[in-house]
C-alpha positions in Angstrom: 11.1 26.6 30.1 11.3 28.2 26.7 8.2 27.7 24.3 10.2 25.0 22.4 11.1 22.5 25.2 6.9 23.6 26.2 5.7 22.1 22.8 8.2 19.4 22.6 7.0 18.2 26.5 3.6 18.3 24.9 4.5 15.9 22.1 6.4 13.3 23.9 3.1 13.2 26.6 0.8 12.4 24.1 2.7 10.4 22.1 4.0 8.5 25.6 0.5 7.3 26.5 0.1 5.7 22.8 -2.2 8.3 21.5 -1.9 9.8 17.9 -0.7 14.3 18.8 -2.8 16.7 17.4 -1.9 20.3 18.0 -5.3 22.2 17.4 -4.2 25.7 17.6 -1.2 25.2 15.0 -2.7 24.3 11.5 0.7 25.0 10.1 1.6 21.1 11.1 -0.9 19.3 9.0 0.8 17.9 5.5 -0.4 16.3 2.8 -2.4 13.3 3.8 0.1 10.3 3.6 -1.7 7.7 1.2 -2.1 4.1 2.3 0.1 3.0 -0.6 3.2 5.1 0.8 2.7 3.9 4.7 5.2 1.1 4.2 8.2 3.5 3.5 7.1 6.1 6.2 7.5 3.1 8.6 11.2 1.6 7.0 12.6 5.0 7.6 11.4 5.2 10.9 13.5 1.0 11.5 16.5 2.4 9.7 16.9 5.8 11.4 16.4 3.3 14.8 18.5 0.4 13.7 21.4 3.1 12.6 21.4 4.8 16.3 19.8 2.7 18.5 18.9 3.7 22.2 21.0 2.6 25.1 20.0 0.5 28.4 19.9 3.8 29.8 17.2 5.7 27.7 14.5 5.8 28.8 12.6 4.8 26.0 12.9 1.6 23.9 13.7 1.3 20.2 9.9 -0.2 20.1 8.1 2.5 22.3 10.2 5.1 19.9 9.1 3.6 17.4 5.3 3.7 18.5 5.8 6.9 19.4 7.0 7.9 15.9 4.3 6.3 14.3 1.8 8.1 17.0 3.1 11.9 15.4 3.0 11.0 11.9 1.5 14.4 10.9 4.1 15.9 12.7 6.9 14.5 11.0 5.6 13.9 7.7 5.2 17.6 7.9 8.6 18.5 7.3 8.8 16.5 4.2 5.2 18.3 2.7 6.9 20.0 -0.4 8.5 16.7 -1.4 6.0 14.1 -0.9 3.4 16.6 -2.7 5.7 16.7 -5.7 6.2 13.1 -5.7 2.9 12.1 -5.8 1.3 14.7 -7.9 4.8 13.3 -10.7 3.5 9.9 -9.7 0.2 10.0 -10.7 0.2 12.2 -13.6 3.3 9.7 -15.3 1.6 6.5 -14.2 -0.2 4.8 -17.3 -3.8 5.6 -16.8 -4.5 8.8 -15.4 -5.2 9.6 -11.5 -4.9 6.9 -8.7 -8.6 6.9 -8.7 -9.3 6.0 -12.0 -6.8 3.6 -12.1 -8.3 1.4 -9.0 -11.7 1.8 -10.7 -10.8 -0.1 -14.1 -8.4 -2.8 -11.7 -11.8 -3.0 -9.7 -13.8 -3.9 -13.1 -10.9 -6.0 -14.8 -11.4 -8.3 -10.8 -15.0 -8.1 -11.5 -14.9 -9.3 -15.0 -11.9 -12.0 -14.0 -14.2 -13.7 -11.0 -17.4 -13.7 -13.0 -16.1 -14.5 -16.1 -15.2 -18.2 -15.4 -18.4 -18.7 -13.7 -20.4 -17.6 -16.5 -19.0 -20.0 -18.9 -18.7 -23.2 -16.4 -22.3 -22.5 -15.9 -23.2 -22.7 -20.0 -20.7 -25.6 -20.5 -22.5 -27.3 -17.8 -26.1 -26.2 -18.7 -24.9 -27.0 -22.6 -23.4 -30.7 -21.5 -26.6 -31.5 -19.2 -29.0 -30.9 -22.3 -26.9 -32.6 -24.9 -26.7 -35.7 -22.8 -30.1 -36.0 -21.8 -30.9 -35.2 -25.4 -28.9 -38.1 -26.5 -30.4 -40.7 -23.9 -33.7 -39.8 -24.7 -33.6 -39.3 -28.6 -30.4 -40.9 -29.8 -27.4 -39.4 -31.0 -29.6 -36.4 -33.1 -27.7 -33.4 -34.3 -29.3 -31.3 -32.1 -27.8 -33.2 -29.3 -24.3 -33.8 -31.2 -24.3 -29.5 -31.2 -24.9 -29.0 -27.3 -22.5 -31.4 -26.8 -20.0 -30.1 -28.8 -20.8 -26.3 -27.5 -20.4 -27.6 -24.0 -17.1 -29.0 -24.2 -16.3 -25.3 -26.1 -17.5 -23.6 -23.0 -15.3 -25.8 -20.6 -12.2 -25.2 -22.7 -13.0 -21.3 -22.5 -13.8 -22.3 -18.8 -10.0 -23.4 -18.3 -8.8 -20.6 -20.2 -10.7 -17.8 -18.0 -9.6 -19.7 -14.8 -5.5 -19.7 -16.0 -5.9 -15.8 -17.0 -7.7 -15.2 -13.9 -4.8 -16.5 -11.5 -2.2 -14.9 -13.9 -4.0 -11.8 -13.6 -3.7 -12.2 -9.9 -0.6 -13.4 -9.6 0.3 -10.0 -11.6 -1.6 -7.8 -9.5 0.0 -9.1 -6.0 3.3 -8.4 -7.5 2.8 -5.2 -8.7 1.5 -4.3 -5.3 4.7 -6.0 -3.3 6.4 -3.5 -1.1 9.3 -5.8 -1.0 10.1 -6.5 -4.7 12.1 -3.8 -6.5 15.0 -1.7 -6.2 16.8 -1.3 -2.7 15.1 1.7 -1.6 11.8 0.0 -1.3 10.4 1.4 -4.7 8.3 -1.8 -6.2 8.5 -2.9 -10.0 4.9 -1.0 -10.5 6.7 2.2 -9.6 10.3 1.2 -11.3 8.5 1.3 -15.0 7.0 5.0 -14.1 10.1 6.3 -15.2 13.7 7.8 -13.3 11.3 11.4 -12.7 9.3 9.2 -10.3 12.2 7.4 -8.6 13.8 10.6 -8.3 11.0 12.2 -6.4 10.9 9.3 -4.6 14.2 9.5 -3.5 13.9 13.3 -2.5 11.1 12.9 -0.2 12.6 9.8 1.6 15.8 11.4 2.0 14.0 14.6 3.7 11.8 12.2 5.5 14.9 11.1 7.1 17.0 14.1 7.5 13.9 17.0 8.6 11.3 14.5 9.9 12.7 11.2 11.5 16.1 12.0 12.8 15.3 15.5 14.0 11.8 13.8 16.0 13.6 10.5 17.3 16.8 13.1 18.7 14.2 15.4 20.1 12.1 12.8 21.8 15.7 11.3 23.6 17.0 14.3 24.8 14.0 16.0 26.3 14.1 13.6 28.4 16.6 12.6 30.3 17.1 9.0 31.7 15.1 8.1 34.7 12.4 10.8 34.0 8.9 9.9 33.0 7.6 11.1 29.5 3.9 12.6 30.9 
C-alpha cells in the first residue's frame, strides 16, 4: 500500500469514528484558522458538492456521515484553499469601514452597551422626576417647582420612547447585517455586498478553490478508498 492510500486510510479512520484528524508530524496541513463568521460557507460547499453527486445505496457511507466526516477534517481541507482565504480576509478587513474585525466588534459591543442602558437611564429619571413632581403637587399645590419636575418627567419619558425605538432599530439592523441568508446567491450577506466588488471577488476565489482543491478532491477520496461493503477503521 503506497504512502498515499497509508495517509488517506488514516483520515477516513479518524474521521469515521466522529473525531476531528490531526496529523501531528505534518505541520504543512494546518491553514489559516477559519473564523466563526466564514463557518456557514465552509459548510454550504460541503451540501452543494453533496447535493451535486450524491452517494449511492451502495456506498458505504451516507451523504450525512460524509458530510460529518467533512466537517470532522476541516483543517485538512480548508488547507488547500490557504492562499485564498488569507487573501480574502486580510482584503476584507482592511476595506471594511472601521479598521480590523477586532476593533470593529469592540465599538458594536459599546454602541449595545449604550443602546440597553440608555433607555433605562432615562425611564428611571422620568419616573424619579414624575414621582417628585406629583407628590410635590399633592403636598404643596400646583407650585412651580412641582409644575418643572413634572414637565421634565414627561421630557424624559418621550426621550424614553425615543431610545427604546432606536434601540430595536439598531437591532433590527445588526441581525440583518449579520444574516447568512440575505444577499447575493453565493451566500455573501448585505454587510459584505457594500465592502466593495475586491471583497466579493476574493470571496468568490476562495469558495471556488474550496470547492475544486478542498471539497470535491476529499468527498472523491473518502468514496473510493473504500470500497462498498468495507468498514472505514
Amino acid at each position: 500500500m503506497s504512502t498515499g492510500d497509508t495517509f488517506m486510510r488514516q483520515v477516513i479512520a479518524s474521521l469515521a469514528r466522529q473525531g476531528p484528524f490531526e496529523d501531528a508530524g505534518n505541520k504543512a496541513l494546518a491553514p489559516p484558522h477559519l473564523l466563526a463568521r466564514d463557518r456557514a460557507d465552509y459548510e454550504r460547499i460541503i451540501d452543494e458538492v453533496l447535493r451535486s453527486d450524491p452517494p449511492g445505496p451502495a456506498e458505504l457511507f451516507t451523504a450525512e456521515r460524509l458530510r460529518t466526516m467533512a466537517l470532522n477534517a476541516t483543517s485538512l481541507i480548508t488547507a488547500a484553499a490557504a492562499d485564498e482565504y488569507g487573501r480574502y480576509v486580510q482584503i476584507r478587513e482592511s476595506t471594511a469601514p472601521g479598521g480590523d474585525g477586532s476593533q470593529r466588534e469592540t465599538q458594536a459591543g459599546r454602541l449595545a452597551v449604550v443602546a440597553v442602558l440608555a433607555p433605562i437611564l432615562a425611564g428611571t429619571a422620568s419616573a424619579c422626576f414624575l414621582l417628585v413632581g406629583y407628590i410635590t403637587k399633592f403636598l404643596r399645590g400646583n407650585s412651580d417647582f412641582a409644575r418643572a419636575m413634572i414637565s421634565e418627567g414627561w421630557i424624559f419619558g418621550a426621550l424614553t420612547a425615543v431610545c427604546v425605538l432606536l434601540a430595536m432599530i439598531g437591532l433590527l439592523v445588526t441581525a440583518l447585517r449579520h444574516n447568512p441568508s440575505g444577499g447575493d446567491p453565493d451566500g455573501a450577506g448585505p454587510w459584505e455586498a457594500d465592502l466593495g466588488t475586491e471583497v466579493v471577488a476574493a470571496r468568490a476565489a476562495w469558495l471556488t478553490a474550496l470547492r475544486v482543491r478542498g471539497v470535491q478532491p476529499f468527498l472523491q477520496e473518502v468514496r473510493s478508498a473504500v470500497p462498498p461493503g468495507e468498514p472505514g477503521d
